[in-house]
VOPAGU-2260 file (C-alpha; in pm, 1 decimal, decimal comma):
REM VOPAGU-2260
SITE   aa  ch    i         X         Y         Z
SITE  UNK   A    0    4723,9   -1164,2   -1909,8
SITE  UNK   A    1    4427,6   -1398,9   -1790,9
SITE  UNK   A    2    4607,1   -1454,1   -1474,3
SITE  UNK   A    3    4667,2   -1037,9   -1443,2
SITE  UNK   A    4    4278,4   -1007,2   -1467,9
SITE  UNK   A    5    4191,1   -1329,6   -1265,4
SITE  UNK   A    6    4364,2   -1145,4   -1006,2
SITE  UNK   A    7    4245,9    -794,8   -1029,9
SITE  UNK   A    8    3846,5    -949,4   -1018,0
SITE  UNK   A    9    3964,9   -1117,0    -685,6
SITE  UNK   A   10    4094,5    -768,4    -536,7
SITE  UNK   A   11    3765,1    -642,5    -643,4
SITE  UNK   A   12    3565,5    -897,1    -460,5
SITE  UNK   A   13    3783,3    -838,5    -161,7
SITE  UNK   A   14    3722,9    -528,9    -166,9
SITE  UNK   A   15    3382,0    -558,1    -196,8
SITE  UNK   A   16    3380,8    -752,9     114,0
SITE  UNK   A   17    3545,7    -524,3     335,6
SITE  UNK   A   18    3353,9    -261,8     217,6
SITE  UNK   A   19    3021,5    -462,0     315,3
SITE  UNK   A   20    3165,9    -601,6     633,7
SITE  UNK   A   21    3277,4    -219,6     712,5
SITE  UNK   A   22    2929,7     -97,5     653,6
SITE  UNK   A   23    2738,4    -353,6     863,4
SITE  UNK   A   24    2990,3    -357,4    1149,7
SITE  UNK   A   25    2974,0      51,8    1150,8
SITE  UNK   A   26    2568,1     107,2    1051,1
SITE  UNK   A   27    2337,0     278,9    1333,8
SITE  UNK   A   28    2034,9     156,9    1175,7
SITE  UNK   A   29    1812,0     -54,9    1385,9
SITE  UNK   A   30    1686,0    -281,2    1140,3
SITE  UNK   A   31    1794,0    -372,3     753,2
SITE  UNK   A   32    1497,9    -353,3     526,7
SITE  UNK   A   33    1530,4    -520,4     170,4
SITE  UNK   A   34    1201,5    -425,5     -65,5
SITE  UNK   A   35    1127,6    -668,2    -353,3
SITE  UNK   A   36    1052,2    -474,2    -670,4
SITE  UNK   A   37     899,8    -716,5    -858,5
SITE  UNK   A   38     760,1    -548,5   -1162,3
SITE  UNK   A   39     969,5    -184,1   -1203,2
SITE  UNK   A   40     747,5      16,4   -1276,4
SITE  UNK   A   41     439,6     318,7   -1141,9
SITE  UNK   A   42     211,0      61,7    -975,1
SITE  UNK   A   43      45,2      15,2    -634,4
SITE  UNK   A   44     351,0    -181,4    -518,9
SITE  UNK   A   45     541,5     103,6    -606,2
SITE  UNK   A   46     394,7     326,0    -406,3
SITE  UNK   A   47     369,1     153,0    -143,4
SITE  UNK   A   48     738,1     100,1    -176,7
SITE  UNK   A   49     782,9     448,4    -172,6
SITE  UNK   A   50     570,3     485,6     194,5
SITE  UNK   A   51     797,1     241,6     324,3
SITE  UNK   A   52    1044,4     420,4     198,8
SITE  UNK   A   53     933,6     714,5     403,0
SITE  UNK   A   54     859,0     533,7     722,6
SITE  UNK   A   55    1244,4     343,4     745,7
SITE  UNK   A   56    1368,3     693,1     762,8
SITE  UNK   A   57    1142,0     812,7    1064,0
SITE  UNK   A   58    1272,9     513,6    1214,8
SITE  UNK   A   59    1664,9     494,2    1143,2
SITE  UNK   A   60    1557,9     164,0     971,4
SITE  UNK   A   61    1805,1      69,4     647,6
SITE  UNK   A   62    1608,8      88,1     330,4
SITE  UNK   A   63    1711,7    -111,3      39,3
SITE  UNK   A   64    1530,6    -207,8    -315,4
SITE  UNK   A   65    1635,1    -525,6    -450,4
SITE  UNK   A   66    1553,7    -577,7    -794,5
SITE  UNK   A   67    1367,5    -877,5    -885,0
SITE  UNK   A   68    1524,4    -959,7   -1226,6
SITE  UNK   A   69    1880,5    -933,5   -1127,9
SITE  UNK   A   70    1893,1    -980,7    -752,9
SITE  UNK   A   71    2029,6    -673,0    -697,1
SITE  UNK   A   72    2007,2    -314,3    -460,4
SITE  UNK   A   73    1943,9     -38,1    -594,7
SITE  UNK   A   74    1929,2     301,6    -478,6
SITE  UNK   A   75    2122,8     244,6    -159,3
SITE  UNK   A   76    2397,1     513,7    -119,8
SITE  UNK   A   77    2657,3     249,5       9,0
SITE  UNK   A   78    2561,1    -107,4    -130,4
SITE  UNK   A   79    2398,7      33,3    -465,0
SITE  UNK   A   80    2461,2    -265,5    -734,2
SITE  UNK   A   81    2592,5    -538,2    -465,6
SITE  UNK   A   82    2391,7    -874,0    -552,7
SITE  UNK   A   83    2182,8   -1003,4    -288,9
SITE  UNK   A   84    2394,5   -1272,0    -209,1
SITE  UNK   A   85    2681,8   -1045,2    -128,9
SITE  UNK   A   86    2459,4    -901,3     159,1
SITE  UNK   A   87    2566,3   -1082,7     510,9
SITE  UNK   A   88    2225,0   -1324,1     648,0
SITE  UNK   A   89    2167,4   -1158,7    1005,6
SITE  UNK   A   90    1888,6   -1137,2    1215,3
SITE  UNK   A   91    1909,5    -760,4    1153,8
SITE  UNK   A   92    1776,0    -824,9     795,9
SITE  UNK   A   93    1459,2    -866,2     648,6
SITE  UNK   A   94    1363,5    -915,1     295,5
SITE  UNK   A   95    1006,2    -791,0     243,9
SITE  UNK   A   96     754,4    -895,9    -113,3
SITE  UNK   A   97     481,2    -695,7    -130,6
SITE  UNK   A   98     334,9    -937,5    -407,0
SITE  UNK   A   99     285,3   -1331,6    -476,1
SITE  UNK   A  100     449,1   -1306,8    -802,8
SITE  UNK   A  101     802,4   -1279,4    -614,5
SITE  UNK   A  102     966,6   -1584,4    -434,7
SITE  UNK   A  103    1205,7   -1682,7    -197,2
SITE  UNK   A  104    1517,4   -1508,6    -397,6
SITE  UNK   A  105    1803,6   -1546,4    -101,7
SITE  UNK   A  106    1905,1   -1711,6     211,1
SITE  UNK   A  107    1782,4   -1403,9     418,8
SITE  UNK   A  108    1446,2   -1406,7     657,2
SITE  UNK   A  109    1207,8   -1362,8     327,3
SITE  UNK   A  110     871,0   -1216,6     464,5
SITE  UNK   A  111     542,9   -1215,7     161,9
SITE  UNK   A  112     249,7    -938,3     210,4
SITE  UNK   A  113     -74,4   -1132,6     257,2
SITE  UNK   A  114    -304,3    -804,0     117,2
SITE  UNK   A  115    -411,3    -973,9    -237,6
SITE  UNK   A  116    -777,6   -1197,1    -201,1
SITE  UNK   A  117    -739,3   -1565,9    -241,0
SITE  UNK   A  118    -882,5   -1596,6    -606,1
SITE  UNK   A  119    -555,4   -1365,7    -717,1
SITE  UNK   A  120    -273,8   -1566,0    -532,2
SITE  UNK   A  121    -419,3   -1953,8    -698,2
SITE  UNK   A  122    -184,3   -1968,7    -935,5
SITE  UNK   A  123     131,1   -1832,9    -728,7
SITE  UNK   A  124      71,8   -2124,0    -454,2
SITE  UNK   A  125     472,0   -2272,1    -535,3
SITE  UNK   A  126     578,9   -1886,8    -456,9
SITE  UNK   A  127     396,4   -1834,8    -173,2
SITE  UNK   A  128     571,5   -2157,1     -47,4
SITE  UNK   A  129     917,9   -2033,9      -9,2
SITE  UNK   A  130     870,4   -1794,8     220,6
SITE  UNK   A  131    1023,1   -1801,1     566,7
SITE  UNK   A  132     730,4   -1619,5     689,0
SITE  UNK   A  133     412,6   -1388,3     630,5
SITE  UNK   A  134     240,1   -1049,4     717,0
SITE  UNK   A  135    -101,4   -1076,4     756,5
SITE  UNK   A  136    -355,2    -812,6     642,1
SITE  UNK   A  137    -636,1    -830,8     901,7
SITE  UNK   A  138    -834,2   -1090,5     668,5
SITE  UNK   A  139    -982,0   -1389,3     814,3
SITE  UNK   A  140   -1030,5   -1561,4     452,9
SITE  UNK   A  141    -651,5   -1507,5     358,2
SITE  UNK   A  142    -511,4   -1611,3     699,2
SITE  UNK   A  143    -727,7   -1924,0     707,6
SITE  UNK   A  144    -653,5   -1998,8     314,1
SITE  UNK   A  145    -293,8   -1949,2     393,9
SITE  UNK   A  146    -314,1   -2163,7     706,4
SITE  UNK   A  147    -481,2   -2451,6     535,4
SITE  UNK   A  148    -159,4   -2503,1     283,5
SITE  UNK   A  149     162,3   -2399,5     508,9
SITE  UNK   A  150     259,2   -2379,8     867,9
SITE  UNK   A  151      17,8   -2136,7    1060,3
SITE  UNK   A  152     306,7   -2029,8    1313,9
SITE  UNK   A  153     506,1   -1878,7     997,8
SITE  UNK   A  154     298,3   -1502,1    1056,7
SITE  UNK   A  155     497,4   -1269,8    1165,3
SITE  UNK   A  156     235,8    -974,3    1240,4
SITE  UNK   A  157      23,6    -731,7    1056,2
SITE  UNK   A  158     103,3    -538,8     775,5
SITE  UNK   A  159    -168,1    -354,2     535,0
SITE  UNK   A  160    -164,3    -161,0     264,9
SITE  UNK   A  161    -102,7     118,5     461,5
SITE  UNK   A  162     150,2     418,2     530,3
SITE  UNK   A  163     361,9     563,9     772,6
SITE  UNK   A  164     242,8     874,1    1046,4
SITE  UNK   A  165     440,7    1098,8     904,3
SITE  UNK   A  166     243,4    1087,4     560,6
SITE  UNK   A  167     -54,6    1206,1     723,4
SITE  UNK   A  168    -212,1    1597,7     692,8
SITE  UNK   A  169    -324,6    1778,8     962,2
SITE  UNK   A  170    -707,0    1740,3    1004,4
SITE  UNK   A  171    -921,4    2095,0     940,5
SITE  UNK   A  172   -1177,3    2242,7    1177,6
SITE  UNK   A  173   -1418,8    2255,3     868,2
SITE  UNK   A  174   -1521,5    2148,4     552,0
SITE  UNK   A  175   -1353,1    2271,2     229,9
SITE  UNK   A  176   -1664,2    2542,3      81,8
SITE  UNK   A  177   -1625,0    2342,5    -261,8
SITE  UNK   A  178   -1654,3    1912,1    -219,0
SITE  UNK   A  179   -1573,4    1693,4    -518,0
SITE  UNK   A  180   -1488,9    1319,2    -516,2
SITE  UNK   A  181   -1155,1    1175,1    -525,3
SITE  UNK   A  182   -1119,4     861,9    -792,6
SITE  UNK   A  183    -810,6     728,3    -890,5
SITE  UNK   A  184    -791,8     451,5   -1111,9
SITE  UNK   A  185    -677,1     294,8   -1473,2
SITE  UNK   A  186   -1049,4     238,0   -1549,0
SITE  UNK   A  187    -998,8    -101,2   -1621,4
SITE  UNK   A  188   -1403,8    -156,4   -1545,5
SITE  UNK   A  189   -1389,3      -7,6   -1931,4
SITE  UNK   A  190   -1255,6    -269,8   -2050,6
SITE  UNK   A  191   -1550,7    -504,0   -1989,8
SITE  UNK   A  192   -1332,5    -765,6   -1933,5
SITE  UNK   A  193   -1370,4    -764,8   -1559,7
SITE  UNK   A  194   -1737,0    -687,2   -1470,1
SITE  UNK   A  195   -1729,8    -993,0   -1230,6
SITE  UNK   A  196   -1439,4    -819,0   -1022,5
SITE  UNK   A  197   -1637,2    -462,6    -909,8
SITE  UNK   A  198   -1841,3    -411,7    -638,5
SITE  UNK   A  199   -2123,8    -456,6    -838,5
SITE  UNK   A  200   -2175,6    -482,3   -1276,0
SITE  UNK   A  201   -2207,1    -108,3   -1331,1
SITE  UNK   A  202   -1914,7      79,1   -1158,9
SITE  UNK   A  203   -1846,6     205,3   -1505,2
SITE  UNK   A  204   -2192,5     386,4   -1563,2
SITE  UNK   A  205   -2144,6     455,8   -1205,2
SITE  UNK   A  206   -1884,4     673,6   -1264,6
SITE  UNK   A  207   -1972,7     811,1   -1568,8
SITE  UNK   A  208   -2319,6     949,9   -1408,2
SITE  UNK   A  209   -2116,1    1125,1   -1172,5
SITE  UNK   A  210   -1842,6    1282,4   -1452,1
SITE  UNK   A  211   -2182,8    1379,7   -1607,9
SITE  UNK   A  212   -2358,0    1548,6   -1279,5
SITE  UNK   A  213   -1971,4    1746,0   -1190,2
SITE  UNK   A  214   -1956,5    1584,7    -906,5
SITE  UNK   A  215   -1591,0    1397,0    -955,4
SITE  UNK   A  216   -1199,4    1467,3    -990,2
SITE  UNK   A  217   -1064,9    1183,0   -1183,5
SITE  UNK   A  218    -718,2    1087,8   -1135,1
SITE  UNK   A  219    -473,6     818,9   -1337,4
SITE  UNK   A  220    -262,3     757,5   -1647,5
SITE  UNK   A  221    -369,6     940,8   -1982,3
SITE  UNK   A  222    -253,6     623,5   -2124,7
SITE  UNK   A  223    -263,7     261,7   -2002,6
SITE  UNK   A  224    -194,7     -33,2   -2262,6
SITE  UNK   A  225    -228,9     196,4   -2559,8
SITE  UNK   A  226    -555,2     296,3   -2439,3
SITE  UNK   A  227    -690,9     644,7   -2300,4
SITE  UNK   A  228    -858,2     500,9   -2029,2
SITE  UNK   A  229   -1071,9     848,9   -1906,3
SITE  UNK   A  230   -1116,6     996,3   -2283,4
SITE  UNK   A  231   -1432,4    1164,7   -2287,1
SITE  UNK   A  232   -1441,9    1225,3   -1864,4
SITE  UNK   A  233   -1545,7    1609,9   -1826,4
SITE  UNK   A  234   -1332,2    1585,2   -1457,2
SITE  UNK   A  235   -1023,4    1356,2   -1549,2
SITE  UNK   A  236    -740,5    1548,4   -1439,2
SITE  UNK   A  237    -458,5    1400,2   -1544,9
SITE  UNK   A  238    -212,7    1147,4   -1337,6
SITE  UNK   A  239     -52,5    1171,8    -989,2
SITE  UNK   A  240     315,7    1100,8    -894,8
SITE  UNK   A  241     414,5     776,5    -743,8
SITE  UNK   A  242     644,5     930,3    -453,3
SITE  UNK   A  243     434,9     837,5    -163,8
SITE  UNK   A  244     246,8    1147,6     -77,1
SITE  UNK   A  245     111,1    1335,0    -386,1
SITE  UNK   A  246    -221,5    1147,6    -366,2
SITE  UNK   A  247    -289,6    1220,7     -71,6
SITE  UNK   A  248    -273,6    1596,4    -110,4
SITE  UNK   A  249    -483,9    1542,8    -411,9
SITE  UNK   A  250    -765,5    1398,3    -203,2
SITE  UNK   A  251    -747,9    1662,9      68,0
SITE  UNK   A  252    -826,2    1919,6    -259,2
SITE  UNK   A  253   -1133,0    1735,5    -376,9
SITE  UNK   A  254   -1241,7    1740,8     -36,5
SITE  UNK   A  255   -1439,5    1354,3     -65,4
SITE  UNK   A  256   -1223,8    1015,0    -138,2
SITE  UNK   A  257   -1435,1     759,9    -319,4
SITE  UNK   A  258   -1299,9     387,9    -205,2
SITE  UNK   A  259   -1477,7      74,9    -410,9
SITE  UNK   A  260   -1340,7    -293,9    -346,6
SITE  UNK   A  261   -1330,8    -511,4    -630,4
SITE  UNK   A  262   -1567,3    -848,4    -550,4
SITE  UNK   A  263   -1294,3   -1070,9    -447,5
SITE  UNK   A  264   -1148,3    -765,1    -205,4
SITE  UNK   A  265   -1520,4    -767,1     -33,2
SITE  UNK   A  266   -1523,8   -1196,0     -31,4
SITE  UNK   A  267   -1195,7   -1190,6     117,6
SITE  UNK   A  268   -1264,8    -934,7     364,7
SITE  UNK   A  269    -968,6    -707,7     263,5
SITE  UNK   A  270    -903,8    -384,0     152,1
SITE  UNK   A  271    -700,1    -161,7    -144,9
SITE  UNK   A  272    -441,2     153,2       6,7
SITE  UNK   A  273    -764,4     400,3     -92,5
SITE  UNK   A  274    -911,9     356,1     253,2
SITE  UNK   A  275    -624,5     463,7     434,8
SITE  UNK   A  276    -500,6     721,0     171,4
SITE  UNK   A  277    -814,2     885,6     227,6
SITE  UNK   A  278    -797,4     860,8     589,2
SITE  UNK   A  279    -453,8    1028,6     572,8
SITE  UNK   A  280    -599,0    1287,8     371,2
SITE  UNK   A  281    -852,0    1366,2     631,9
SITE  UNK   A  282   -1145,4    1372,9     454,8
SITE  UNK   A  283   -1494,9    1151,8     457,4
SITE  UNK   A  284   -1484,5     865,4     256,0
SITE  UNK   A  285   -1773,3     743,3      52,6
SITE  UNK   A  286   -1721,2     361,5      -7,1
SITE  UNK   A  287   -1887,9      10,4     -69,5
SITE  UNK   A  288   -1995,5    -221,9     169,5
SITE  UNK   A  289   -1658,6    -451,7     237,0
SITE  UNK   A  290   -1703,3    -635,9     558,8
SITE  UNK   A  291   -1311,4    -500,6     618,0
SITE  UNK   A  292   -1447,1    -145,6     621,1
SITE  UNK   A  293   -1770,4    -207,6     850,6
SITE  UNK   A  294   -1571,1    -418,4    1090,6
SITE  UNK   A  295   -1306,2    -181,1    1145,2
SITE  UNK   A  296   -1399,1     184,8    1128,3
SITE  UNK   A  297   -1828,2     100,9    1163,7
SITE  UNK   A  298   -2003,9     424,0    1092,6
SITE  UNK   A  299   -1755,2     662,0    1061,0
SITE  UNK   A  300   -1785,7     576,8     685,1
SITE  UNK   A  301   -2062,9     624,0     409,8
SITE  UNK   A  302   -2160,9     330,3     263,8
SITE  UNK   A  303   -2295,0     280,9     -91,8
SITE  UNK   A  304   -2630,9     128,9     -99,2
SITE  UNK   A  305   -2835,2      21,6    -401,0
SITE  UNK   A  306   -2930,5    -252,1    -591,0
SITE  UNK   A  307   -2924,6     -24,0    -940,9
SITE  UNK   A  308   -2680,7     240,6   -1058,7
SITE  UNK   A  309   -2990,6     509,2   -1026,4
SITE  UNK   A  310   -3058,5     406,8    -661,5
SITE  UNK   A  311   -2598,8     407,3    -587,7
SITE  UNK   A  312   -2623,4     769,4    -713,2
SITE  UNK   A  313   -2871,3     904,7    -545,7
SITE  UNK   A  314   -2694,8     760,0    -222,4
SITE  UNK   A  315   -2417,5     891,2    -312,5
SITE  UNK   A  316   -2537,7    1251,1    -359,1
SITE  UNK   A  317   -2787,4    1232,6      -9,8
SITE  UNK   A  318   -2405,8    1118,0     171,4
SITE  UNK   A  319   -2316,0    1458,9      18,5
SITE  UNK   A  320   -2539,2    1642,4     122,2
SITE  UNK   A  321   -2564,7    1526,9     480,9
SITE  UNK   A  322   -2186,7    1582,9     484,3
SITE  UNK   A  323   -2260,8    1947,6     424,0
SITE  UNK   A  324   -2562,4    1962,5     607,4
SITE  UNK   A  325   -2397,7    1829,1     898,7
SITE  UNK   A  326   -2021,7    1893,6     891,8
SITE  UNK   A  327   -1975,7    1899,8    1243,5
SITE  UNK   A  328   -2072,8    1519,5    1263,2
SITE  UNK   A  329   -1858,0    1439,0     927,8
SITE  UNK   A  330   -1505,5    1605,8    1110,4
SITE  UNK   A  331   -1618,4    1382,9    1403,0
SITE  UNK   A  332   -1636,9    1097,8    1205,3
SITE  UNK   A  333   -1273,0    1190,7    1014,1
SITE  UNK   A  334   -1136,0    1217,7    1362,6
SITE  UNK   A  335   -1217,1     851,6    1452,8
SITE  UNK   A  336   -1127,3     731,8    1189,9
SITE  UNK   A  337    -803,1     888,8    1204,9
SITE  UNK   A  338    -765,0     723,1    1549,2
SITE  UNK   A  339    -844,5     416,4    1469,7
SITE  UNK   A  340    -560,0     447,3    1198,5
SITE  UNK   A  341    -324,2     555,7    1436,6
SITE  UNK   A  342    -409,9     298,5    1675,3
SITE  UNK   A  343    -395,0      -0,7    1458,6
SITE  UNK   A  344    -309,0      35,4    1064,2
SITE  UNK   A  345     -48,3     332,2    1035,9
SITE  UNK   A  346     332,2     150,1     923,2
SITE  UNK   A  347     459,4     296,4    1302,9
SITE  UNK   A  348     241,3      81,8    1457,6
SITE  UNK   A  349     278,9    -236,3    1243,9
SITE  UNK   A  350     629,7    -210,4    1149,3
SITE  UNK   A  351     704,8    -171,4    1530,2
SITE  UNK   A  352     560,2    -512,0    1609,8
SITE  UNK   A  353     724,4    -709,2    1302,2
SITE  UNK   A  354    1093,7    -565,4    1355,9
SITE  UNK   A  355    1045,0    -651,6    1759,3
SITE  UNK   A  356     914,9    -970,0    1658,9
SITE  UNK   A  357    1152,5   -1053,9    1406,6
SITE  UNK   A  358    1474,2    -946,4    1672,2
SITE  UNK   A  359    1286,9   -1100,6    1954,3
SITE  UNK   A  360    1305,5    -776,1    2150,8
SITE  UNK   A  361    1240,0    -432,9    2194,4
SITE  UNK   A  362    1442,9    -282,6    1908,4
SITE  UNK   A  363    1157,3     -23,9    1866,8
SITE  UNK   A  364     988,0     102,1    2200,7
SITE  UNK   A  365     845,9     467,5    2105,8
SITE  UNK   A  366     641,2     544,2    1793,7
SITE  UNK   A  367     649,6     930,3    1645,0
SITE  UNK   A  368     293,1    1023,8    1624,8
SITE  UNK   A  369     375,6    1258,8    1353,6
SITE  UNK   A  370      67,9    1468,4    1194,4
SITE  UNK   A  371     235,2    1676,3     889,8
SITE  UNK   A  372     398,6    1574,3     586,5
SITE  UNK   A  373     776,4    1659,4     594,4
């Protein structure tokens, strides 16, 4: 009986190998993309999972999610439930981690996300350390911390917290005739555990002067960590889907996407997804002073100035009011913006570089400047 079922697993597994060998032997794609899930759940990795998602199939690029706790794909209509190490090691395959708390899991080209500030990656030093290689996020601090404890020729191009072309809405002759501000967040400033990690100490009278004044739409979980993170907001509301795209029609509605960096974002001279969410959305974007926004988009932002919460809003609501005083100026400004997204940030542009770079030639030569969510 053992020996019947000994057997009957080996038939399996030779199966199993045919049916893999079939698949990459037969496949189209350009490129094999393998996402790291590391936590399973609605986070930012998720989402940006999801625009990944999005851009591999404007591209005829092979999308897989491997599961961090059992090495396995998922949601792949062919090699759903194969283990990683079942998956062939060809130059055609990439492994992507879009955070430090994943390693090294197979013998494929493993490439880590470099888009978290130094202080956050300390303690994931022995992780960051197996990697084959690493996407940089347009930080000097990061690249030069990075540099300093592993081989500086391991970066393989630029990747940010981005999305894809085809996740971006057209771009209106005119302002919407009602503005509100876009914030998304778990509101973990509440907690007054992390006061040291905001722009400044008083993001969370910040935005609860601007609840108070109407001048918000609040957006995240009812609940996070048995709290209710926005009870008592007059605008929270509710939550947005992680698919990829949902937030960024929810922007476009309020008309105005608020973008704050937490202090170690601004040291480190990187940025959250907000930025470029908002720019996808088309709209001005009211943000703090995080040498990653002046360097790369200048004055086509409006930056928070103040030294107390009082002085913050009162910037806040003279940005407003020169964006409606002067709307013809703030749609120039969206347009450049836009641009420069195009030209350097958008998941067409990047991706195109790290697959060509990765296969040592021109596997991608034309990029689909696409303007209107499918």
């Amino acid at each position: 009986m053992q020996l019947f079922f000994n057997q009957r697993i080996e038939k399996q597994k030779e199966n199993e190998k045919e049916k893999i060998k079939q698949y990459f032997e037969e496949t189209t794609c350009i490129h094999h993309l393998i996402v790291i899930d590391t936590f399973q759940i609605n986070n930012a990795e998720h989402e940006l999972t999801k625009r990944i998602g999005h851009y591999c199939k404007d591209y005829n690029v092979d999308f897989m999610i491997l599961n961090y706790s059992n090495k396995k794909i998922s949601f792949h209509p062919v090699l759903n439930g194969l283990h990683i190490d079942s998956i062939p090691v060809l130059d055609t395959i990439t492994v992507l981690s879009l955070h430090h708390y994943s390693m090294k899991i197979s013998n494929h080209k493993t490439l880590l996300c470099m888009w978290n500030p130094v202080p956050f990656i300390l303690k994931s030093i022995n992780n960051i350390l197996s990697y084959d290689g690493f996407l940089s996020a347009h930080s000097p601090i990061i690249d030069g911390f990075l540099q300093s404890i592993t081989d500086c020729d391991k970066q393989y191009g630029y990747l940010c917290t981005s999305l894809p072309n085809s996740l971006l809405l057209p771009l209106d002759d005119q302002l919407p005739s009602q503005l509100s501000i876009f914030y998304i967040g778990t509101n973990w400033e509440d907690s007054g555990k992390r006061k040291d990690t905001v722009i400044r100490k008083d993001v969370k009278l910040l935005l609860k002067l601007l609840d108070q004044k109407q001048m918000t739409k609040i957006y995240g979980p009812k609940q996070y960590h048995n709290n209710e993170p926005w009870k008592g907001y007059k605008t929270y509301q509710g939550p947005i889907a992680f698919d990829g795209k949902s937030v960024i029609a929810k922007i476009k509605e309020s008309g105005i996407c608020l973008v704050l960096s937490t202090a170690h974002h601004i040291r480190s001279e990187v940025c959250s997804m907000r930025i470029f969410e908002g720019i996808a959305a088309g709209v001005p974007i009211i943000c703090d002073m995080n040498p990653f926004f002046q360097k790369w988009f200048g004055d086509n932002l409006w930056y928070i100035e103040g030294e107390t919460v009082d002085d913050q809003l009162q910037c806040i609501d003279s940005h407003i009011q020169s964006i409606k005083a002067h709307p013809e100026d703030a749609l120039d400004k969206v347009k450049k913006c836009r641009s420069i997204f195009t030209t350097y940030f958008s998941f067409d542009v990047q991706f195109q570089k790290i697959i060509n770079t990765i296969q040592n030639k021109e596997v991608i030569a034309d990029l689909k400047l696409l303007t209107v969510v499918k």
